[in-house]
N, C-alpha and C positions, 0 to 999 in steps of 0.2 A: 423562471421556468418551473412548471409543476411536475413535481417526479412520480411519476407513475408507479403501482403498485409491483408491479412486474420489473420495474429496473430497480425498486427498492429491495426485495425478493431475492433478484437473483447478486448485488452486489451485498447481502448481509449471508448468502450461499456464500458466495465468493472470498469475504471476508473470514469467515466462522470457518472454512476450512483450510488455511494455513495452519498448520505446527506453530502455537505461540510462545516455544519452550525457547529458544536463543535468537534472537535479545527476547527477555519477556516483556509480551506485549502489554500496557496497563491502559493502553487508551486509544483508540482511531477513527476518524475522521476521512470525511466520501464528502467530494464538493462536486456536484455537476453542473455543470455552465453553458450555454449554448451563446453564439457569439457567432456576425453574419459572416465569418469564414469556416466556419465548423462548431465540433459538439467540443468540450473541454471536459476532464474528467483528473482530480488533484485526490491525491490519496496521501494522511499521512497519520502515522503511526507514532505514538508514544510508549516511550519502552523505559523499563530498570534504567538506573544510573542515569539521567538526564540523556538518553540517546534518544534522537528523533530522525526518525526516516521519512522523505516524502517525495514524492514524486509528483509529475505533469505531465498530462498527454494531449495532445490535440488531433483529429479526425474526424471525418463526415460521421463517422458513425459511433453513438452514445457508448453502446457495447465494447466496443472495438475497440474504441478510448479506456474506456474501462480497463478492459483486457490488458491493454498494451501498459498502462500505469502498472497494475498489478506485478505485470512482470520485472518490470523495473523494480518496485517495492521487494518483491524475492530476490533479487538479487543484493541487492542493500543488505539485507537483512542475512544472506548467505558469506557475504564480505566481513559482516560485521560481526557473526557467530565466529568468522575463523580468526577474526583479530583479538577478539576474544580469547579463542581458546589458543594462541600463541603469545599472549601475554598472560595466559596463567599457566601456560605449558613451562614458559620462562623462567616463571615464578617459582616453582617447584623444585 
C-alpha cells in the first residue's frame, strides 16, 4: 500500500502532539496495512526503562483506524504514567 502524503501529515500531526513527558517517548512507529476486510492501522511506541506500548485497530476507514489506535495508545500510556507514579509515590 502507498501512503499518501496527507495520511503521512496528518498521523506525524497526530503523533507530535501527545505530551511525551510520562512514560518518555524515545521512539514510534505507524504501520498502515490495508487487508480485503478493512484498512489496519498498528501504532507502537518505545519509551524509558524498556516499556513498550502498542496498539491495533482494524476499520473501513484508514483515518478512523488511525484515530481509534491512538486512543488506545493514550490510554496505555495514561495507565502506565500512573503506575509509575504509585511506585515511586511508594518509594518515597
Amino acid at each position: 500500500m502507498d501512503l499518501t502524503d496527507s495520511m503521512r501529515n496528518y498521523a506525524e500531526k497526530k503523533i507530535t502532539g501527545i505530551p511525551m513527558t510520562t512514560p518518555r517517548i524515545t521512539d514510534a512507529k505507524v504501520v498502515f496495512d490495508t487487508q480485503k476486510h478493512g484498512k489496519i492501522a498498528e501504532v507502537v511506541f518505545y519509551c524509558a526503562n524498556h516499556v513498550t506500548l502498542e496498539a491495533k485497530t482494524e476499520t473501513t476507514n484508514l483515518y478512523e483506524a488511525f484515530d481509534l489506535t491512538l486512543s488506545k495508545i493514550q490510554r496505555q500510556m495514561r495507565k502506565e504514567k500512573t503506575r509509575l507514579e504509585r511506585l515511586n509515590h511508594g518509594a518515597a
